[in-house]
N, C-alpha and C positions, 0 to 999 in steps of 0.2 A: 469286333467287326463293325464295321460304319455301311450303309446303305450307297451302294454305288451305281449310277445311272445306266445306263442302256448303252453299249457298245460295241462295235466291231471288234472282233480278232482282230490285233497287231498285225500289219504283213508289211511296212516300210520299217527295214531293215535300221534303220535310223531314229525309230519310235521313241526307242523306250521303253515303258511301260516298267511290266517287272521283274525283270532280270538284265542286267549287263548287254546293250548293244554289239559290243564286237563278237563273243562268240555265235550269239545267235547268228550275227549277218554271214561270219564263214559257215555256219552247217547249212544254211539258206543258200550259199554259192557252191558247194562243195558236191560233186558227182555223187548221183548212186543208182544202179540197176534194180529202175523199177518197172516190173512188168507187167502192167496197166496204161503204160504211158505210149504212144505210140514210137518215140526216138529215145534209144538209153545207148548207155549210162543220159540220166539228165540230171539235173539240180530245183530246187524250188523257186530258184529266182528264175529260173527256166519257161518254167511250167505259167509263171503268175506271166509272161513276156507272149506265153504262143497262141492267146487266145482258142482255147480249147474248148472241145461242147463234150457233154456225156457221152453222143454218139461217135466221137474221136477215140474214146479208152479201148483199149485191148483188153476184150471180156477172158474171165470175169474180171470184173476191179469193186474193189469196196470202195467206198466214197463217204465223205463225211457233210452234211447239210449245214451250211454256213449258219442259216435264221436257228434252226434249232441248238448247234452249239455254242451260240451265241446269249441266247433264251438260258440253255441250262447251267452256264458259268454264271449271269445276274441271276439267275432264280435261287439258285441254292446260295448264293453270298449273303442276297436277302434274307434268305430264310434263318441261314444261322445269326446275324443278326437280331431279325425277330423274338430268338429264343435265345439269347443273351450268352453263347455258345464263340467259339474260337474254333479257326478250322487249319487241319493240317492235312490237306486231300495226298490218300495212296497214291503218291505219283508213277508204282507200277504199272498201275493200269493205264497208261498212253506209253508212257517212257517217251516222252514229246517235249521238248524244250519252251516249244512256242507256246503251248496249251499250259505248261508250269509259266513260263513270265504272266498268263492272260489270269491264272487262279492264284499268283503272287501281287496283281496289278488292282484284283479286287478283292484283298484283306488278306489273305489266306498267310497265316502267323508260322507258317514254315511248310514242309512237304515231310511226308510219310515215305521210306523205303521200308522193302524189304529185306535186303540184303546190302554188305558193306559196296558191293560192286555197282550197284546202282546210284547208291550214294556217292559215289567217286561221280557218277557222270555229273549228277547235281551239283557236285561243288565245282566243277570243270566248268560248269555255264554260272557260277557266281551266286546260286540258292545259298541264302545266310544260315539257314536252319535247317537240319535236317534229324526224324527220328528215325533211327533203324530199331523194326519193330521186334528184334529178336534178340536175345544174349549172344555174343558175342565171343566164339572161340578159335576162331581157327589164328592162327601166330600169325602168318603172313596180315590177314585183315586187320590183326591189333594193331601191327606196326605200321599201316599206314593209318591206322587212328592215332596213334601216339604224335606220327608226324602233322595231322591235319590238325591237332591239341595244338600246333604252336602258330597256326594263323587265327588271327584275333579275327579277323574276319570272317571266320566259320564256325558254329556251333553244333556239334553234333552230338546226340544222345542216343541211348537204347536201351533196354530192358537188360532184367536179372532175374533167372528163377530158379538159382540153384549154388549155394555154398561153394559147391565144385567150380563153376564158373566162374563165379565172383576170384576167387582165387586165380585160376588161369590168367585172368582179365587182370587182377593187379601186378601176376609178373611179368607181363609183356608189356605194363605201360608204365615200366619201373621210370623209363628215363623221359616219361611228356612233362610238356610245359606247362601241364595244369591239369587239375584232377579232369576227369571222363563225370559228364554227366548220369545218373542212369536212373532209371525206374523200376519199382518192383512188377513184377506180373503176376496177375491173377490169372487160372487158368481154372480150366472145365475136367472133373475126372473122365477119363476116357477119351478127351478128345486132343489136342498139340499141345505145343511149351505155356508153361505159366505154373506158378504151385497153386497147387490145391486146395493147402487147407488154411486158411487165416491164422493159425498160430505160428507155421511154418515159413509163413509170409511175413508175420513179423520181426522174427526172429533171422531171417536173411536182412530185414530191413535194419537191424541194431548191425548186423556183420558187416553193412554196406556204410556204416555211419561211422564206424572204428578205421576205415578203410582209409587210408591217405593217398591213393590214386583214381580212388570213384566216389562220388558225389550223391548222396539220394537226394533226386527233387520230384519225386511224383512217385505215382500210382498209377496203374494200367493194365487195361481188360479188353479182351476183342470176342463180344456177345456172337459174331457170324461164324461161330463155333457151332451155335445153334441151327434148328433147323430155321431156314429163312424163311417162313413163309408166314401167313395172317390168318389162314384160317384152320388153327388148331390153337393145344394150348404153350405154344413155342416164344410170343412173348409174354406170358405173365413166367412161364420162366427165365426170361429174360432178365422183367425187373428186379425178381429177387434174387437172380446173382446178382447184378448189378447193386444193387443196395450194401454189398461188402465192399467195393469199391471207395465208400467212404468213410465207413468203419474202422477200415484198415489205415489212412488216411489220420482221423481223427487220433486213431493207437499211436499214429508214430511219430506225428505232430504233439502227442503229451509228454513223449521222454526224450523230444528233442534231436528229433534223428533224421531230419530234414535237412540242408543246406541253410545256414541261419541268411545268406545275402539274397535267395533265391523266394521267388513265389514258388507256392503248393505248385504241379503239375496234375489233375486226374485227367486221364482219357482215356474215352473208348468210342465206339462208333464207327461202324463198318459202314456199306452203303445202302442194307435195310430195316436198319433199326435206328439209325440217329436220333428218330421221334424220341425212341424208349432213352434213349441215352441222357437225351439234353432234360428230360424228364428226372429224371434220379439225380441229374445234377444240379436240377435248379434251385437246391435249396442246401448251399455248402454251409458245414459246420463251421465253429467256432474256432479257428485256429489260429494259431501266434502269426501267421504272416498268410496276407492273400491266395488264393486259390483261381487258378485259371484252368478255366473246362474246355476242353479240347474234344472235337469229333474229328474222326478219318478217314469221311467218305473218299471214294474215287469213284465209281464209277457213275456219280451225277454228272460226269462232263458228257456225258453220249448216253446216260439211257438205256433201254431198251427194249424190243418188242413183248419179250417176256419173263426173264426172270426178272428182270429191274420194276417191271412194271408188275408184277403179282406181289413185291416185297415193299415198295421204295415208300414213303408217309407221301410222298410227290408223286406218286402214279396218279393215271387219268380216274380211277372209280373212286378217288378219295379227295384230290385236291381242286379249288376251282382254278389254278393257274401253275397246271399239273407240267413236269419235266417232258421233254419229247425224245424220239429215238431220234439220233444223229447219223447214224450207223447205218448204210445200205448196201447190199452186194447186188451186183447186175451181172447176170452168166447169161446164156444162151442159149436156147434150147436145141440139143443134138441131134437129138431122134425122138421117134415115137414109134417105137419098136412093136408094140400091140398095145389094143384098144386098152384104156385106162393107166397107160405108163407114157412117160418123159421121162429123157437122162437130160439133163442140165450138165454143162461145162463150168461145173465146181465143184469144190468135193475139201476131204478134212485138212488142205494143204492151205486152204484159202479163208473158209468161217469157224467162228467154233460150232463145238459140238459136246462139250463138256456136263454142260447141262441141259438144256435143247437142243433141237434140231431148227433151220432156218425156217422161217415161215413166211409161204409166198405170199407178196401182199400184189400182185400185179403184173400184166404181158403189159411191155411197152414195144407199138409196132406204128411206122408210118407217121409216126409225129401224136401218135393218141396212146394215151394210157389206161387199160383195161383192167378192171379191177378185179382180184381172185378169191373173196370173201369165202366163199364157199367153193366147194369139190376141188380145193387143192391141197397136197400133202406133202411134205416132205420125208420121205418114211424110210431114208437112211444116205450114208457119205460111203463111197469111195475116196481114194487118195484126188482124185482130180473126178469124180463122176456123182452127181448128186439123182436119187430116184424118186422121181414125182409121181405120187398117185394123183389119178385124174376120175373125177366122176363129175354129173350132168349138175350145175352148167359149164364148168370149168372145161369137161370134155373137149366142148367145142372150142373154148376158146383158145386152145395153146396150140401153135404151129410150129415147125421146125425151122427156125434161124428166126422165131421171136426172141426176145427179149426179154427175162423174167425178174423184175424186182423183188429181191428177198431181203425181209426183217430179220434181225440177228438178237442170238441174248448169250449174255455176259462179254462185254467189251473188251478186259480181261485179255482174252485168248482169240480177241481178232486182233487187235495193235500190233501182239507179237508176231502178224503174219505175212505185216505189211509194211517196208522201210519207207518206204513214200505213200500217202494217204490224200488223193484229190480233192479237194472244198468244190462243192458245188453250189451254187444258187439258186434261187425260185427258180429260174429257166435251164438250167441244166448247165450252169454255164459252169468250167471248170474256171475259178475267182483267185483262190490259192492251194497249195498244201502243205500236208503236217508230215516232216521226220518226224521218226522214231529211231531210237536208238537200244535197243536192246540186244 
């Protein structure tokens, strides 16, 4: 990773940057019904043309804050930098093309899927690298790995945790143009895919090296298995899972069971422990060929009001040039049905709710923004209907057909809520927006 200077989001069609011009510039011209926008179907090259204000969007709309996800594309490039770290950000969490050329433009050594269907949209828009973060079986998804094995142009990899798999995966890619990279998985008892126990791990790793259609070049672990948070003892057991990550590494590196052309591969690194990650990796053993440390944040591109920000090493109580939320919903307030309740026109079709609940940070009314620090709640979602507790001084301040700014947490499960996503700037101005394609 190199240190990359202070930048705009890409929005001329013609940039560059990092990803391939031509498809970006069709999804940019290409229709699609978004219901936030005042005129639909519209397009993004639309949108950046009609000179738009906040107070134009058809509430609710999520919106995304140009300066801050601007801030948190350079902050985190830096920061892995800093820590001598490689990054492959979860490109599920936007499913955004633009947002992948902007974290491909500033180092980022490939993108993270979850699934093979994601990774098709990726190589559609010309991403060179892609890791799918799961073993690999359904036939249909093989064979189009098998067919993407024969563009030199595209590298694609993914995990193994199971004998059985490795098998299925070698007879559907009897006929590629070239073995399948893949990596073992280490996993957590009790909790998703990866094996368990280090010897079990090994010994898939000699099965993966005898194999003439799959390639072992790494190791990999996903610690957000654990509980995410900081104040318990959730990462010190982090680190010493983490610490088999290279052990197993080291084992397999001794009997030669790596790809002899290939660097080492270790990675792990969700988007609240990177710290702990780049930590455990920053001091790789002794092995016959290079080792490249990879993290796989996602959700540093936006942040957020609270789980990002109770977990992330870049939250505000921990860092002096801390990540910001990007992320804001504006709904309406409908009613106020008796003293101390608001419904708000939003509800679980529009934010997540997965892990919090929205949290109002604000009544915008008349061109002034009123702040809701206190005596505001959001204390549960309807499909389209949000219930605001109101107590003093908030009481007074929410009127019916204000305006309520609400903070969001886990990014995650707003992208997928929204095909077009408004950029706004310090003055509200709508500047550009982000497909999504999920």
């Amino acid at each position: 990773m190199t240190e990359s200077p202070s930048r705009p989001l890409p929005t001329d069609p013609a940039a560059g940057h990092g990803l391939p011009t031509a498809p970006l510039a069709a999804l940019d011209s290409a229709p699609v019904e978004a219901r936030s926008v005042p005129d639909g179907p519209t397009s993004v090259d639309r949108i950046r043309a009609a000179d738009l204000h906040l107070s134009d969007l058809w509430l609710p709309a999520v919106t995304l804050d140009q300066a801050a996800l601007t801030h948190n594309l350079d902050r985190f490039a830096r920061w892995c930098a800093e820590h001598g770290v490689d990054l492959a950000p979860h490109a599920k969490t936007t499913m955004a093309p633009r947002l992948w050329s902007a974290q491909l433009e500033r180092g980022a050594w490939g993108l993270t899927a979850a699934t093979v269907a994601q990774a098709r949209v990726m190589r559609r828009f010309g991403v060179p690298r892609v890791l799918i973060a799961n073993e690999v079986v359904e036939p249909a998804q093989l064979a189009w790995l098998a067919d993407a094995l024969a563009d030199p142009g595209f590298e694609p990899l993914c995990l193994v945790d199971s004998v059985e798999g490795v098998r299925i995966m070698e007879n559907a890619l009897a006929g590629a143009a070239r073995p399948l990279p893949v990596l073992v998985e280490l996993g957590v008892a009790g909790r998703r895919t990866g094996v368990r126990d280090p010897e079990q791990a090994l010994e898939l790793a000699r099965t993966v090296a005898a194999s003439t259609r799959l390639t072992l070049v790494g190791v990999e672990a996903f610690e957000g298995v654990f509980p995410q948070r900081r104040d318990d003892d959730s990462p010190d057991r982090v680190r010493a899972w983490l610490d088999r990550l290279y052990d197993l590494a080291r084992r397999a590196d001794a009997e030669h069971l790596f790809d002899e052309a290939a660097e080492v591969i270790v990675t792990a690194g969700g988007s609240s422990y990177p710290d702990l990650v780049s930590d455990a990796l920053a001091e790789p053993p002794e092995l016959s060929r290079p080792v490249r440390r990879i993290v796989r944040s996602g959700c540093y591109v936006t942040h957020d009001d609270l789980f990002m920000e109770r977990a992330s090493p870049l939250r505000s109580a921990a860092d002096d040039d801390p990540l910001r939320p990007a992320l804001s919903c504006h709904a309406r307030v409908l009613s106020r049905p008796e003293p101390g309740r608001a419904l708000l026109g939003v509800g679980k079709r529009d934010v997540s709710f997965d892990v919090d609940l929205p949290v109002p940070r604000a009544v915008l009314r008349d061109g002034e923004r009123i702040p809701l620090a206190d005596g505001a709640r959001v204390v549960e979602l309807n499909d389209h209907h949000a219930f605001l507790d109101l107590s003093a001084p908030a009481e007074e301040a929410v009127r019916v057909g204000d305006v309520v700014e609400l903070g969001l947490s886990h990014a995650c499960t707003v992208f997928d809520k929204w095909p077009l996503i408004p950029v706004l700037d310090a003055d509200g101005r709508v500047v550009d927006a982000v497909r999504t394609l999920f």
